[in-house]
N, C-alpha and C positions, 0 to 999 in steps of 0.2 A: 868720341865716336865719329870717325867718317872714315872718306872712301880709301881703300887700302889696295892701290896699283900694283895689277900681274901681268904676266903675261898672257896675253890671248892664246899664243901660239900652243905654251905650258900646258894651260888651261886644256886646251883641247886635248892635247895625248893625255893627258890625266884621264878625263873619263872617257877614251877611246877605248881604255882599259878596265874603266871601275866602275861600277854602277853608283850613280847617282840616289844618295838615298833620303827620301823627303819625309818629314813625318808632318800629320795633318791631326790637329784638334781643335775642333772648334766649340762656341758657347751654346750653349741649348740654344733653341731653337733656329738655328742651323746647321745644312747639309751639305756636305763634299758628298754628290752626286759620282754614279759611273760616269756620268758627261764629265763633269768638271776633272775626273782622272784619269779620261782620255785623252780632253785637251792638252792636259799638261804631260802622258806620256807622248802623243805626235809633235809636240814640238820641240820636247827633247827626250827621244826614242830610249838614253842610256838611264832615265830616273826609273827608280823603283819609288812608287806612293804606296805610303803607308797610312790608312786613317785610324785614327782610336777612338775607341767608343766611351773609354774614359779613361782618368791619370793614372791609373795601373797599367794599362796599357801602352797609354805612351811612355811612362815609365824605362819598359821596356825596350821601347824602340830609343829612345833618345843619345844613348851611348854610338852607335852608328848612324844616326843625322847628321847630315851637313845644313841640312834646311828644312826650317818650322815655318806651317802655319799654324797663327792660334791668333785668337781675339784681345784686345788691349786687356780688357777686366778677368778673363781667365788665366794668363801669364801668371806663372810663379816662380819666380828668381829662383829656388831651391832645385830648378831643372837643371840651371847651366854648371850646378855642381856634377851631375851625367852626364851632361852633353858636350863631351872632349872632343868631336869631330866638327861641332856645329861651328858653321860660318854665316848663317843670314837667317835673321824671325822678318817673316812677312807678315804682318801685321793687317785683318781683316780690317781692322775702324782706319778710320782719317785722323783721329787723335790721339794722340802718344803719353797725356799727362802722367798716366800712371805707370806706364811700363818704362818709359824712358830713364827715369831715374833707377829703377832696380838694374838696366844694363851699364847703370857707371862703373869704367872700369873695366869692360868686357871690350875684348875686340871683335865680337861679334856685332855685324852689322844690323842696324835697323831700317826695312822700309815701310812704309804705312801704304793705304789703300785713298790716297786723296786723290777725290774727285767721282771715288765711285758714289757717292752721294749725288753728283749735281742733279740729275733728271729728276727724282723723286722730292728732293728739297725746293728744287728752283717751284715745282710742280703745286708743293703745299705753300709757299711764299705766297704766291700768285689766286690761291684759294684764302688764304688767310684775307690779301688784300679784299679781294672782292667780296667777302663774306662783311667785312670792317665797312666797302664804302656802300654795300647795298643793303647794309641792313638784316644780311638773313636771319643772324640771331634773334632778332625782334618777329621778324616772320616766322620764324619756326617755336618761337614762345607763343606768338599770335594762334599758329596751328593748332599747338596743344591745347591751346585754351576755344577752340572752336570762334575765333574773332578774327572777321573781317574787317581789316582796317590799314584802310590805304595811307595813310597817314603817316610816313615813316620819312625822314629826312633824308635820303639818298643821294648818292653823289654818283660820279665818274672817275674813272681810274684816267682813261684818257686826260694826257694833257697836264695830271700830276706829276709830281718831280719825287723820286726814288733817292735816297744816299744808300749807299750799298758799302758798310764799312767792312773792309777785308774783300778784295779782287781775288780770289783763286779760282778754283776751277767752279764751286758751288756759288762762287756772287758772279761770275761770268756768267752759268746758268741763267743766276737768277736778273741778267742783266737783259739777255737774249728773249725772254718771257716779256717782261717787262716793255722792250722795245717795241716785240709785236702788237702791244695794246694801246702802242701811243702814246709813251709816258716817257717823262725827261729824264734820263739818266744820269747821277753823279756817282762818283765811288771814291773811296780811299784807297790807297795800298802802301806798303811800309816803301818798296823799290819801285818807283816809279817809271814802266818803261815810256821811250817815245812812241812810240802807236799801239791803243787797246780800241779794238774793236768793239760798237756797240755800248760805248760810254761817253756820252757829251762832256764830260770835264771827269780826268782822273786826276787824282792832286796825292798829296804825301800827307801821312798820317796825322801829319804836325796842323793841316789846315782844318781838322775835322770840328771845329769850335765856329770855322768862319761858315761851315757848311750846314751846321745843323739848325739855323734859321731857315733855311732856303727850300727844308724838305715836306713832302705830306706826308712819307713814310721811309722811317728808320730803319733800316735792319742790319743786324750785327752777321756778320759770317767772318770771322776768324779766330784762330786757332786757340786753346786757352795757355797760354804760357805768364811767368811771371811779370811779362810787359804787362798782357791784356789784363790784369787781373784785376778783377773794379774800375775799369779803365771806363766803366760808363757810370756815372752816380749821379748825384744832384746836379751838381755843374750841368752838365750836360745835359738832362733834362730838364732844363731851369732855360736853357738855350733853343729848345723848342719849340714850335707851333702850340697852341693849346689847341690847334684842331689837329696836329697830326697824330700819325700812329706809329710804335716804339713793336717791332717784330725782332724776338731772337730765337735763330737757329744753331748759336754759335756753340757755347758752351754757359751754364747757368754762372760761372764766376766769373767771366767777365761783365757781368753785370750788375752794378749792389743792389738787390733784390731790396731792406729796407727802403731805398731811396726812389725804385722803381714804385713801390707800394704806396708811398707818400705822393708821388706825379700824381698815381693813378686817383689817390683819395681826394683831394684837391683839385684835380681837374686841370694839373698844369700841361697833360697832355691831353689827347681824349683814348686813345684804349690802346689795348696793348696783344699782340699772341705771341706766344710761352711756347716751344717746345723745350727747354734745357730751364733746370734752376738748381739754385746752390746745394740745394739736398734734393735728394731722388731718392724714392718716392718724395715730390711733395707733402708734406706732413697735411693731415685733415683739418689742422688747425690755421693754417695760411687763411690769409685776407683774400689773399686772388685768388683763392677760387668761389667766393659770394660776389665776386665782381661781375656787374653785367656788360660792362665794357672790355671784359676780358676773354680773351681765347687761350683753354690752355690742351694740350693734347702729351699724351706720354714718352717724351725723348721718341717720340715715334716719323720724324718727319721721312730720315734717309730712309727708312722699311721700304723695300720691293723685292717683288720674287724673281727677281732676277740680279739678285746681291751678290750672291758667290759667284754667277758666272760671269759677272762686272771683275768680284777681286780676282779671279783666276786666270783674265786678262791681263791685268796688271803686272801680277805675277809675273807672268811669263814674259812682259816684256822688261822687268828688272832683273828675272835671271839671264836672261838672252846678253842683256846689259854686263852683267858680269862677269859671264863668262867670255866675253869680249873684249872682257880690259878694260870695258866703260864704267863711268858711274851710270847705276841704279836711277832711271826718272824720280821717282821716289822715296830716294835714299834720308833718312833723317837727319838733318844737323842737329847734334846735341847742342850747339850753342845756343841756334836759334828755337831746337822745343819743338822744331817741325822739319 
């Protein structure tokens, strides 16, 4: 799958002529709003938006799309068996793991929705941090339990050093938070450019072993593909602070969950926040969650109410993309999984 050059000029008498027709389904608990189908008919006045209320309905619609939104986990390959006209799924999440592979073979394009996370992710990073070096958890057990007790080992974020592994748009976020509280910033990235802003030493993914002495706090932000896959286990936390802290917002398999649970029971690091793990629901029977060195919250970091009008953004700047002859900002390489 990639980008497949037209002509702009084509392009445009094509739907000078023809209405553009989109169809829209999204996963519960979200809404393509009237706003959100406005925005997208003033910036291209020829689309007809179509939302569904459910797969019956899009059903119906799918035969005359050229263009799907729908969400990575509701995608069902059995569509693009109707969908003779469709040219581009716009994809509300940032991560493609599962729908990527059902478009092998389709020359239908994929683009994701990367970056509309940052604000709300970088947001909880930077909450997680502070919760880990003040102590709140202890404070707010203290609460419950009616106990005054100043007595809590507290630290400063100031002045700590960050490894940020995977530089995209959401460790940029969480790079820019980070900076404003006076913390020393490191990060990985697989393509290393010459100038990132807001990063004291960016390095290539290969150095992340010489880095992970050097950090107070870990956090994983990229993509889950078959590189990432377990790509953080003992090793790596074995290369550790025992005083720092191991935060993922990435995906639960890049990280070997055993091996995490082992740091955590032993002490090779000191604590850990969870939003992503190998199975979701976490099952009731996991170790981390009787951990009191643990933060876990429900795959809920990216949440904000202002998500769809984030992807409908996006959107419109990868059709505008397209229909220009351009590649799509966030267009997917099937090789690379993102």
């Amino acid at each position: 799958m990639g980008f497949i050059p037209h002509s702009s000029a084509a392009v445009g008498i094509f739907y000078s002529f023809f209405t553009m027709k989109l169809a829209v389904f999204l996963p519960k608990g979200f809404e393509f709003s009237k706003k959100n189908r406005q925005d997208v008919v003033s910036a291209f006045p020829d689309a007809s938006v179509h939302v569904a209320k459910d797969e019956h309905g899009l059903l119906q619609m799918m035969p005359e799309a050229e263009v799907l939104i729908c969400g990575n986990y509701n995608f069902r390959p059995e569509w693009l068996a109707v969908a003779k006209r469709l040219k581009i799924i716009q994809s509300i999440a940032a991560g493609n793991e599962r729908i990527l592979p059902m478009l092998k073979g389709s020359k239908v394009l994929l683009a994701d929705a990367s970056g509309v996370h940052a604000i709300p992710i970088a947001e909880q990073v930077l909450g997680y941090m502070l919760t880990l070096e003040r102590q709140l958890l202890a404070a707010v057990k203290n609460q419950e339990r009616k106990e005054w007790n100043r007595d809590l080992a507290v630290g400063e974020l100031n002045g700590k050093t960050v490894l940020i592994v995977g530089l995209g748009a959401v460790g940029r976020g969480i790079a820019g938070l980070c900076n404003c509280i006076g913390m020393n910033v490191i990060a990985t990235k697989r393509t290393v450019p010459k100038n990132e802003e807001g990063v004291g030493g960016l390095h290539p993914a290969a150095k992340l072993h010489l880095l992970l002495p050097l950090a107070d706090y870990v956090v994983l932000s990229l993509p889950a593909t078959n590189e990432t896959r377990h790509m953080f286990g003992a090793k790596e936390f074995s290369l550790m602070k025992r005083t720092a802290n191991f935060i993922n917002i990435a995906r639960g398999s890049v990280a070997d969950e055993p091996a995490l649970v082992e740091a955590l029971e032993k002490r090779k690091i000191a604590g850990a926040a969870l939003d992503v793990f190998e199975k979701e629901p976490l099952p009731k029977d996991s170790p981390l969650w009787e951990m009191e060195n643990v933060i876990i919250t429900p795959h809920s970091a990216g949440l904000t109410p202002y998500y769809i009008d984030r992807v409908v953004r996006i959107f419109c700047k990868n059709l505008r993309a397209y229909l220009d002859g351009k590649q799509m900002p966030t267009l997917v390489d099937e090789k690379k999984g993102y």
